[in-house]
N, C-alpha and C positions, 0 to 999 in steps of 0.2 A: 463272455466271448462265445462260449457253445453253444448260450442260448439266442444270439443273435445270428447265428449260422443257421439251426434249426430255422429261426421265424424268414431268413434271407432263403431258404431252398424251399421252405413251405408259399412265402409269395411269386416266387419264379414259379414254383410248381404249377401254383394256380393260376397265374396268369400265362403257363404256354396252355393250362386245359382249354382257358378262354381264349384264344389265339386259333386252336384245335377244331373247338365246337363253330366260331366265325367262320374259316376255312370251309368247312364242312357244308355250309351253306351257301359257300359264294358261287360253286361250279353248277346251284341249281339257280335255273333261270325259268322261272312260272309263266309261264305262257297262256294269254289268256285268247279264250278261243273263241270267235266269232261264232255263233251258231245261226243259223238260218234257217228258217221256217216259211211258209209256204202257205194262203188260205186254201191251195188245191196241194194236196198230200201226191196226189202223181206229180205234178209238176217237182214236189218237192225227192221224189225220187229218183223223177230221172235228171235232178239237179246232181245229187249223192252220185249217178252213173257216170256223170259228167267230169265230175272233180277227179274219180276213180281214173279214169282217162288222161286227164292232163296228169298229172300225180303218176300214173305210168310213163307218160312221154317225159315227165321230167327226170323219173328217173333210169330214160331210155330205154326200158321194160318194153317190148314189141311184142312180146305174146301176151301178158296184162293187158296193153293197150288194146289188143284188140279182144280179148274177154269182156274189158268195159266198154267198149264200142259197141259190142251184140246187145250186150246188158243197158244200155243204154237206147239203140234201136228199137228193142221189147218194150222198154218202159215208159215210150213216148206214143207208142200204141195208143195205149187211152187219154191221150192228151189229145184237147182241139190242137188245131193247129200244129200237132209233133212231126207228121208225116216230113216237113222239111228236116225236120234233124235225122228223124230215122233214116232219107237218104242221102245224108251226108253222111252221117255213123254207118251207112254199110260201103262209102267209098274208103274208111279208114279199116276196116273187115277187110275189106277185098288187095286193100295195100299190102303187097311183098316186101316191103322193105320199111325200116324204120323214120326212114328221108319220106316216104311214099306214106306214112301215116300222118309223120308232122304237116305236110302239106294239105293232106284232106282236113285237117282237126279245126283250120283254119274255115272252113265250112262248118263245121259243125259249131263253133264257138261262133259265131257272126247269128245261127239260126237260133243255138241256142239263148244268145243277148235277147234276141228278136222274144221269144219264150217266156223269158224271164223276167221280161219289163212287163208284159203283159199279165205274169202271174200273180203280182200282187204278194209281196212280201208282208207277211204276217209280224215277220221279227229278224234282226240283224240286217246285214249289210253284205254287198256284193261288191268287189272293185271289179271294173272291166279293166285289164291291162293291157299295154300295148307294145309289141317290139318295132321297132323303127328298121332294123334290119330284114326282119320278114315283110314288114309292114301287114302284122296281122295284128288282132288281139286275142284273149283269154277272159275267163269269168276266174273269179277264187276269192274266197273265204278272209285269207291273210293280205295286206297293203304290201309285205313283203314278196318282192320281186323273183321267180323261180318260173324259169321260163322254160315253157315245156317245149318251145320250138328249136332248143339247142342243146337243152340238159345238162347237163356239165360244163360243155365248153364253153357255154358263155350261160350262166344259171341266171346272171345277177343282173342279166339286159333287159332295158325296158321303163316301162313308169308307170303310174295307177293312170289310166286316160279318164274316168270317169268312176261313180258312185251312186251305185241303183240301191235307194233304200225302203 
C-alpha cells in the first residue's frame, strides 16, 4: 500500500511538472516578423521613418509622431522622387494637435504608396491598408490591422486593401 502511494504522488508529481512546463509556453506567441528590404537602402530608410510615424499615431504618441515626421522629411531628401513626402511629413511637423497630425499622415501614406511601388522591393511584403472611416490608407509590415488614424479607439478598423511585393 505505501508503495503504491509513493509511485501515485511520484506520477501526479510529474505529470503537474508536465502540465507546468506546457503552461509555460502557451502565453508565448512567436511572432514572425515580415522584414523588408529595399534595392535603394534610402528608400529603405525612410520606409523604417515611415512605420516609426504610424507606430506613433497608433499609439497616439504626438510628440514621436512628429520626431518621425522630421526624421522622415530628412530621409527622403536623397530619394528621387521624396520631395512629395517630405512635404507632406512637414504638414504632420507643423500639426498642433494629434487630430491634425492623423489628417496630414493621410498625405504622407498615399505619397509614400506612390514611393514604395516604385522602390522595388528586394525582400518581403508591404500590406497597404485601408480605413473606410477615414477613407484613407496606411503602408505596414504586419496583415494585422492597427490603425494609426484612431489608435485605441477603434485600433482594430480597416482591411489589407492591397499587397506590394
Amino acid at each position: 500500500m505505501k508503495t503504491k502511494m509513493i509511485m501515485l504522488f511520484l506520477v501526479l508529481g510529474s505529470w503537474g511538472a508536465f502540465a507546468q512546463h506546457d503552461h509555460a509556453k502557451h502565453g508565448e506567441q512567436k511572432k514572425e516578423e515580415n522584414m523588408v528590404m529595399f534595392k535603394d537602402d534610402n528608400i529603405g530608410k525612410a520606409y523604417e521613418h515611415y512605420l516609426h510615424l504610424k507606430d506613433a499615431l497608433v499609439a497616439s504618441n504626438q510628440e514621436d509622431a512628429k520626431k518621425a515626421a522630421g526624421e522622415l522629411q530628412k530621409s527622403v531628401a536623397s530619394v528621387s522622387n521624396g520631395k512629395m513626402v517630405a512635404d507632406e511629413a512637414a504638414k504632420v511637423v507643423a500639426a498642433t494637435n494629434l487630430e491634425g497630425q492623423r489628417k496630414a499622415f493621410s498625405g504622407v501614406s498615399d505619397m509614400m504608396a506612390m514611393l514604395v511601388k516604385d522602390g522595388k522591393l528586394s525582400m518581403g511584403m508591404i500590406y497597404v491598408e485601408y480605413c473606410p472611416m477615414v477613407k484613407a490608407s496606411w503602408l505596414s509590415n504586419e496583415k494585422e490591422i492597427k490603425n494609426p488614424y484612431y489608435g485605441d479607439k477603434m485600433l482594430k478598423c480597416g482591411n489589407v486593401k492591397e499587397m506590394i511585393h
